[in-house]
C-alpha distance (Angstrom), angle and dihedral (degrees) to the residues before:
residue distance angle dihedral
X1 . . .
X2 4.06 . .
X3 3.22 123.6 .
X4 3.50 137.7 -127.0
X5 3.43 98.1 -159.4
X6 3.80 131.9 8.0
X7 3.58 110.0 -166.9
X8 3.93 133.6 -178.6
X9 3.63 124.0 -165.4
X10 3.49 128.0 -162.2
X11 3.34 147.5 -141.0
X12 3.94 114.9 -23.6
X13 4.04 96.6 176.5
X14 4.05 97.1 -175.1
X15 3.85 94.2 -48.8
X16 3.83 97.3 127.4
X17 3.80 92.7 159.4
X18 3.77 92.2 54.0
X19 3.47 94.7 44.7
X20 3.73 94.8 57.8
X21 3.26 93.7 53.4
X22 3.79 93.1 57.7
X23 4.04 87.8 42.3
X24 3.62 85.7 56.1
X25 3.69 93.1 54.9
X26 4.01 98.1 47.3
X27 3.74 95.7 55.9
X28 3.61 98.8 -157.0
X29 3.89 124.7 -142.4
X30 3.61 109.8 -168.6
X31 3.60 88.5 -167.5
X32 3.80 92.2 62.5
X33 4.08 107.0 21.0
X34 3.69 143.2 62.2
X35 4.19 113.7 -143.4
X36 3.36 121.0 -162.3
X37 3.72 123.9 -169.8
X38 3.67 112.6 -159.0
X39 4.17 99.2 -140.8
X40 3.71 121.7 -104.2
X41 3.87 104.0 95.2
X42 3.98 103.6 148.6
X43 3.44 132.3 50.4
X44 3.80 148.3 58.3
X45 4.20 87.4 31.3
X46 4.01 118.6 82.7
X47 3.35 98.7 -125.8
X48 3.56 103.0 67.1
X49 3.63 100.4 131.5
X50 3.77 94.4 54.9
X51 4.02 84.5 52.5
X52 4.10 95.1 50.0
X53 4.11 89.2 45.7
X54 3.83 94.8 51.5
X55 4.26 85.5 46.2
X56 3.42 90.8 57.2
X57 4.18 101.4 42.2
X58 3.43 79.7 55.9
X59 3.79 117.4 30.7
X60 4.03 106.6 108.8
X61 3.30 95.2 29.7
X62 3.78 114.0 135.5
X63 4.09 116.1 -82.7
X64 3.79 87.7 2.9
X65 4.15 119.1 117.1
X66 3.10 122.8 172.7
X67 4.60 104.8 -172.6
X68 3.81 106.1 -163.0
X69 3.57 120.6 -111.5
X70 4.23 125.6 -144.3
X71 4.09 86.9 -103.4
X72 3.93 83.5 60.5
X73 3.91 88.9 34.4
X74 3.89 86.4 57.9
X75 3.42 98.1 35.2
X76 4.18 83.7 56.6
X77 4.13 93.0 53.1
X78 3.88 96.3 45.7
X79 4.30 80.4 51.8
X80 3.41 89.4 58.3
X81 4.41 97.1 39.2
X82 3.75 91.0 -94.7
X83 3.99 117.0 134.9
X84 3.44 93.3 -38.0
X85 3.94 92.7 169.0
X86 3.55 86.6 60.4
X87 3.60 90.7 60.6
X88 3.93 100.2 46.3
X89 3.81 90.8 34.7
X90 4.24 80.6 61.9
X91 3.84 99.3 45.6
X92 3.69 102.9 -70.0
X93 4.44 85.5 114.6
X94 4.07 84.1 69.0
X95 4.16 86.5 52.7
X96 3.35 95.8 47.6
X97 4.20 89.3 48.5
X98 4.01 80.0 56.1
X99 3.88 97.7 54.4
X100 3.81 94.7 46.0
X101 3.59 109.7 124.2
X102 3.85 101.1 18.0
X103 3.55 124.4 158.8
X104 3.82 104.5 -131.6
X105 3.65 95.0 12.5
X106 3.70 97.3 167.4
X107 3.93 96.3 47.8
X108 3.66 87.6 44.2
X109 3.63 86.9 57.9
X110 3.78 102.6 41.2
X111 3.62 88.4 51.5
X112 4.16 89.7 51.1
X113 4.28 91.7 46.3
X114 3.97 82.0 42.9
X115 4.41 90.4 49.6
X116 4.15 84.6 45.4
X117 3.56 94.7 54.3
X118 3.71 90.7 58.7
X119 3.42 98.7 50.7
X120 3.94 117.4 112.3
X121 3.58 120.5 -121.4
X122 4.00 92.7 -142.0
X123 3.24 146.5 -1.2
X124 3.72 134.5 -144.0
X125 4.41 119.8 -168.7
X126 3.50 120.5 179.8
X127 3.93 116.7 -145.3
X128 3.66 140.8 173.6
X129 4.06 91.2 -20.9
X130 4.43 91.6 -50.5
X131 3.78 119.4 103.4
X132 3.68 112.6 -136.0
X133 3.86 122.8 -152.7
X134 3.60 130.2 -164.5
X135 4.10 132.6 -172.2
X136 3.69 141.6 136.0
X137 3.29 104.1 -103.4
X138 3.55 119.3 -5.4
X139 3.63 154.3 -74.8
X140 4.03 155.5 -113.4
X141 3.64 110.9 -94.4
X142 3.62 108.3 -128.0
X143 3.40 99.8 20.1
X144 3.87 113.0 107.2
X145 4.01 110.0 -115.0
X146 3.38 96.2 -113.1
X147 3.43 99.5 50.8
X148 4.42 89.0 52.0
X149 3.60 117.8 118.8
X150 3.81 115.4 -109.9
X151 3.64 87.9 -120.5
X152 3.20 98.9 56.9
X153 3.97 91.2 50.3
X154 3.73 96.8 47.0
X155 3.86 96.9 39.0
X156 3.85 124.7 11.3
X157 3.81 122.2 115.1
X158 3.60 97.8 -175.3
X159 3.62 95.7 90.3
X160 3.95 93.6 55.9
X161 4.14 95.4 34.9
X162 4.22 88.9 54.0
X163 3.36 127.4 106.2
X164 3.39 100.0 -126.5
X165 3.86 146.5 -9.8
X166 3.72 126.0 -152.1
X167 3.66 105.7 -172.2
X168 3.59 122.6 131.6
X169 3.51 92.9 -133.8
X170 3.99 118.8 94.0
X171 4.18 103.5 -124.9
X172 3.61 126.6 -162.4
X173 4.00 116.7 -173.1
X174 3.59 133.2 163.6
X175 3.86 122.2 -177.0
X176 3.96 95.3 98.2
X177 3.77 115.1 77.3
X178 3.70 111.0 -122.6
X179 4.13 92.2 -150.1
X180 4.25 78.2 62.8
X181 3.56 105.6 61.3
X182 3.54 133.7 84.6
X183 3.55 128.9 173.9
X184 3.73 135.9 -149.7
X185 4.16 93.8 -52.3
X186 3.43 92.0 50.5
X187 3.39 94.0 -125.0
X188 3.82 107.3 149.2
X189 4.09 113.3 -131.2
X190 3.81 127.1 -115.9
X191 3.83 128.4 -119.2
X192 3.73 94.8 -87.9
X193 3.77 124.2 104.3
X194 3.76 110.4 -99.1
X195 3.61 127.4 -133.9
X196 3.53 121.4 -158.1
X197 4.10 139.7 173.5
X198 3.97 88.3 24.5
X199 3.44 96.1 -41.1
X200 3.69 90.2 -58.8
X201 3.56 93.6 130.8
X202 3.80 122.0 37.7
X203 3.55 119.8 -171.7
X204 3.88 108.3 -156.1
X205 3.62 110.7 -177.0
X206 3.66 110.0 105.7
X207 3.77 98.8 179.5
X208 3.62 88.8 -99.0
X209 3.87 92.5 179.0
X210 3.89 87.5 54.6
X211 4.15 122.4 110.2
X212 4.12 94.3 -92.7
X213 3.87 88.5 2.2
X214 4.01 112.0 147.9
X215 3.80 126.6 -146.2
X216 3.73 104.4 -125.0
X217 4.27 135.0 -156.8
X218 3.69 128.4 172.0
X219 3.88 139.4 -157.2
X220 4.05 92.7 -125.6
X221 3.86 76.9 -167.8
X222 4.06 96.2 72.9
X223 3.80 93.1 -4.8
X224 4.19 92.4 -116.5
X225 3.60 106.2 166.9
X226 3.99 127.3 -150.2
X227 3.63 125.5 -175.5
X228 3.89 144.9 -176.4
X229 3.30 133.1 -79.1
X230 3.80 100.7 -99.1
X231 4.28 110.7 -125.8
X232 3.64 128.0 159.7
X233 3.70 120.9 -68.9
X234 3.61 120.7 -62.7
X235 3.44 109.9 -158.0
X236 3.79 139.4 -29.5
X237 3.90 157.3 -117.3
C-alpha cells in the first residue's frame, strides 16, 4: 500500500510524559501510516517502566515497528547476566529505580527481554520510486543493508558525525544527540532534527532525556517534523 505518512520517531529514553505529548501531536492512523520507532526506549529518563508497558500494548500492532536500539540491546544482555554494569553504568540504574516495587517483576521482565528480541534491526520501505532506510544508529555506505553488521546498526556514529553521504537511499538514524554535534564552525546544533545531503539523511535524536530536550519524529515523506512538549529534565546519565 502507499502511505500517507511515514513517520520515524526517535529516541524516547524513559521519558513517558514527553513522549505522550509528542504521540498526541502525530495522531496516528494505522489504517493510513507507517511509524517507525528508532530503538532506544528505556534508560537515563525515570519513567522507564511506563515507556516499556506502552511498547509492549502496542508492539505488533499493524504499521507499528519498533527496531531495537543498543540501550535495548544492553538492556537485553544484562537480562540474560551479560555485562550488566555496562548497562547500569549507561542509564540502566534510572530503569531499575522505575521497576522498584513491581508486582510480577520477573514476568514483567521476561516478557520485555522476550519483546526486545523481536525487534528488527532495520527497516527498508519503498515509496513513490525512493528507498527509505531506517536504523538506530547508522550504517556503512556502500554496503547493502542487509549485509551491515549489527554493530554498526545498533552503535556507530560515523554515519551521523560525516561530512557527507551520497547514497541514493533516504536514511533516518537516531542514536547521536543532535544538541551534541558540532561541525566544522563549531557552532553547537539546536534541539531540532537535522537534515542533511537533501534530506537524505535525518538524524532524529533530539536528546530527548536532556533538561528542555524534545522527543522528535518526522514524515520522511515531506520531511514535517513534530516534537515534544519540552519539561524539565527527567532523569540522568
Amino acid at each position: 500500500m502507499a502511505y500517507r505518512r511515514i513517520l520515524a520517531v526517535g529516541d524516547i529514553h524513559g521519558n513517558y510524559q514527553k513522549f505522550l505529548t509528542l504521540w498526541e501531536k502525530l495522531a496516528f492512523d494505522p489504517a493510513q501510516d507507517l511509524v517507525v520507532f528508532l530503538g532506544d526506549y528505556t534508560d537515563r529518563g525515570k519513567e522507564s517502566r511506563q515507556v516499556m508497558e506502552w511498547v509492549m500494548a502496542h508492539f505488533g500492532m499493524e504499521h507499528m515497528v519498533f527496531l531495537r536500539g543498543n540501550h535495548d540491546e544492553m538492556m537485553l544482555a544484562a537480562l540474560m547476566d551479560v555485562e550488566r554494569d555496562l548497562w547500569l553504568q549507561n542509564g540502566g540504574g534510572e530503569t531499575c529505580k522505575s521497576l522498584r516495587g513491581m508486582d510480577d517483576l520477573e514476568a514483567f521482565l521476561k516478557r520485555w527481554a522476550k519483546t526486545i528480541q523481536k525487534m528488527p534491526l532495520y527497516l527498508e520501505v519503498e515509496q513513490g520510486g525512493q528507498t527509505y532506510w531506517f536504523m538506530h544508529a547508522g550504517l556503512k555506505p556502500g554496503v547493502p543493508l542487509a549485509e551491515q553488521e549489527p554493530e554498526t546498526l545498533l552503535w556507530d556514529r560515523d554515519f551521523a558525525m560525516a561530512d557527507t553521504y551520497d547514497g541514493k537511499e533516504v536514511v533516518t538514524v537516531g542514536h547521536t544527540p543532535v544538541p551534541y554535534l558540532a561541525y566544522d564552525s563549531g557552532e553547537k546544533l539546536g534541539n531540532r532534527p537535522l537534515l542533511r545531503d537533501g534530506g537524505r539523511r535525518i538524524l532524529l535524536d533530539t536528546g530527548g532525556f536532556l533538561a528542555g530536550g524534545r522527543i522528535s519524529a518526522i514524515d520522511v515523506l515531506t520531511k514535517r517534523i513534530w516534537q515534544s512538549d519540552s519539561m524539565p529534565e527527567l532523569g540522568g546519565w
